[in-house]
C-alpha positions as CSV (number, residue, x, y, z in Angstrom):
1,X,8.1,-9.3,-63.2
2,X,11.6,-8.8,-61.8
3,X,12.4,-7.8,-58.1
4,X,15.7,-6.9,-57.1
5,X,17.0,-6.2,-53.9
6,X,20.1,-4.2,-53.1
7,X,21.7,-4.9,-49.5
8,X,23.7,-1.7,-48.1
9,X,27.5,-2.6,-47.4
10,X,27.6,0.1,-44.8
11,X,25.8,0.0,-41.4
12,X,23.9,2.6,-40.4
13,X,25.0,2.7,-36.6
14,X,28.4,3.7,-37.8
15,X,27.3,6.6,-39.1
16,X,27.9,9.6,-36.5
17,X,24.7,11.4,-35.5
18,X,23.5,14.8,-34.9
19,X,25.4,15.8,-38.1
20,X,22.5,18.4,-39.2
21,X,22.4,19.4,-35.8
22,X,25.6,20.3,-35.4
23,X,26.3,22.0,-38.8
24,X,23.4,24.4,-37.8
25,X,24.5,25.0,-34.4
26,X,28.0,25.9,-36.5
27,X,26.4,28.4,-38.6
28,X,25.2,30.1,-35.4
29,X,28.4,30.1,-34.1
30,X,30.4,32.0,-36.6
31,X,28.4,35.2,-36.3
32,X,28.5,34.7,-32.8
33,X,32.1,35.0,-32.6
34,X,32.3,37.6,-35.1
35,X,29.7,39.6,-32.8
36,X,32.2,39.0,-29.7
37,X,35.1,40.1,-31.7
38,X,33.5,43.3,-32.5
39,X,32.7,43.7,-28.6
40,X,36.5,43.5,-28.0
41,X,37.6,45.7,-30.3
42,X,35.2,48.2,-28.9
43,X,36.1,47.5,-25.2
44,X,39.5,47.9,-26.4
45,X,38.8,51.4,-28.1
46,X,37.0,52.3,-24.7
47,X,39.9,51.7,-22.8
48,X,42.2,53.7,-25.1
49,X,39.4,56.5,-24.8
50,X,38.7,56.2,-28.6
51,X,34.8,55.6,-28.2
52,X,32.8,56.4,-26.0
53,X,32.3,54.5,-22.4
54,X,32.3,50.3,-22.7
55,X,28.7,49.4,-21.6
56,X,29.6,47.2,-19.0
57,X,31.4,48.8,-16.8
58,X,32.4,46.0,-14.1
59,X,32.4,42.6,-13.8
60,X,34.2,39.6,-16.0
61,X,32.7,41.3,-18.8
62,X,34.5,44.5,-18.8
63,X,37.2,43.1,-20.1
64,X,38.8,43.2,-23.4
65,X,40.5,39.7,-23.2
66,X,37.4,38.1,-21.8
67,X,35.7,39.1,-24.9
68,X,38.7,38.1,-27.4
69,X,39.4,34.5,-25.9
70,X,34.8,34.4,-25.9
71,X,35.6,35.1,-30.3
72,X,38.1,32.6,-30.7
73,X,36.5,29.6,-28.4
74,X,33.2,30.6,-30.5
75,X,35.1,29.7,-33.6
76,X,37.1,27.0,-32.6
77,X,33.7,25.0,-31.4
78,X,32.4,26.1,-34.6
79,X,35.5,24.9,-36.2
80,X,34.8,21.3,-34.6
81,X,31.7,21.3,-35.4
82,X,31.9,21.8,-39.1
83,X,34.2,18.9,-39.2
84,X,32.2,16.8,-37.1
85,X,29.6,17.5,-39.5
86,X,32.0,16.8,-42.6
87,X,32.7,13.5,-41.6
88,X,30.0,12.0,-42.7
89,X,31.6,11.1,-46.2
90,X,34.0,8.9,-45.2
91,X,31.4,6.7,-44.1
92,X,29.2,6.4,-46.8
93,X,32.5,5.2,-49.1
């Protein structure tokens, strides 16, 4: 009988964590941003009287930029996040 063992070159506390975590919490986030987006462009049609009355009516909220800047931090975390996730490849080289 022949045993051989195989030692790992790379360490295992180099490797970044959370990498699952944070791809799901990435996939969460693009819809998220898309659903904000969508929010703007209907605040935005409200205030051009295009649709009918923005739901909120006062408050940070009743905003159209509030809503806009909300879409693009969304996908810039998200954005982040993916990469964070991605980066697991150049460890395992």
């Amino acid at each position: 009988m022949l045993v051989r063992i195989r030692w790992n070159n790379h360490r295992t506390e180099d490797i970044p964590r959370f990498q699952s975590l944070a791809l799901a919490v990435a996939s969460l986030l693009a819809p998220s941003a898309l659903m904000a987006f969508t929010i703007s462009v209907w605040n935005l049609a409200a205030h051009l009287r295009w649709t009918a009355d923005f739901f909120i009516s006062r408050g940070l909220f009743s905003h159209w930029q509030v809503w806009l800047f909300t879409a693009a931090l969304l996908l810039l975390v998200a954005w982040l996040l993916n990469r964070y996730a991605g980066s697991e490849e150049d460890y395992t080289k």
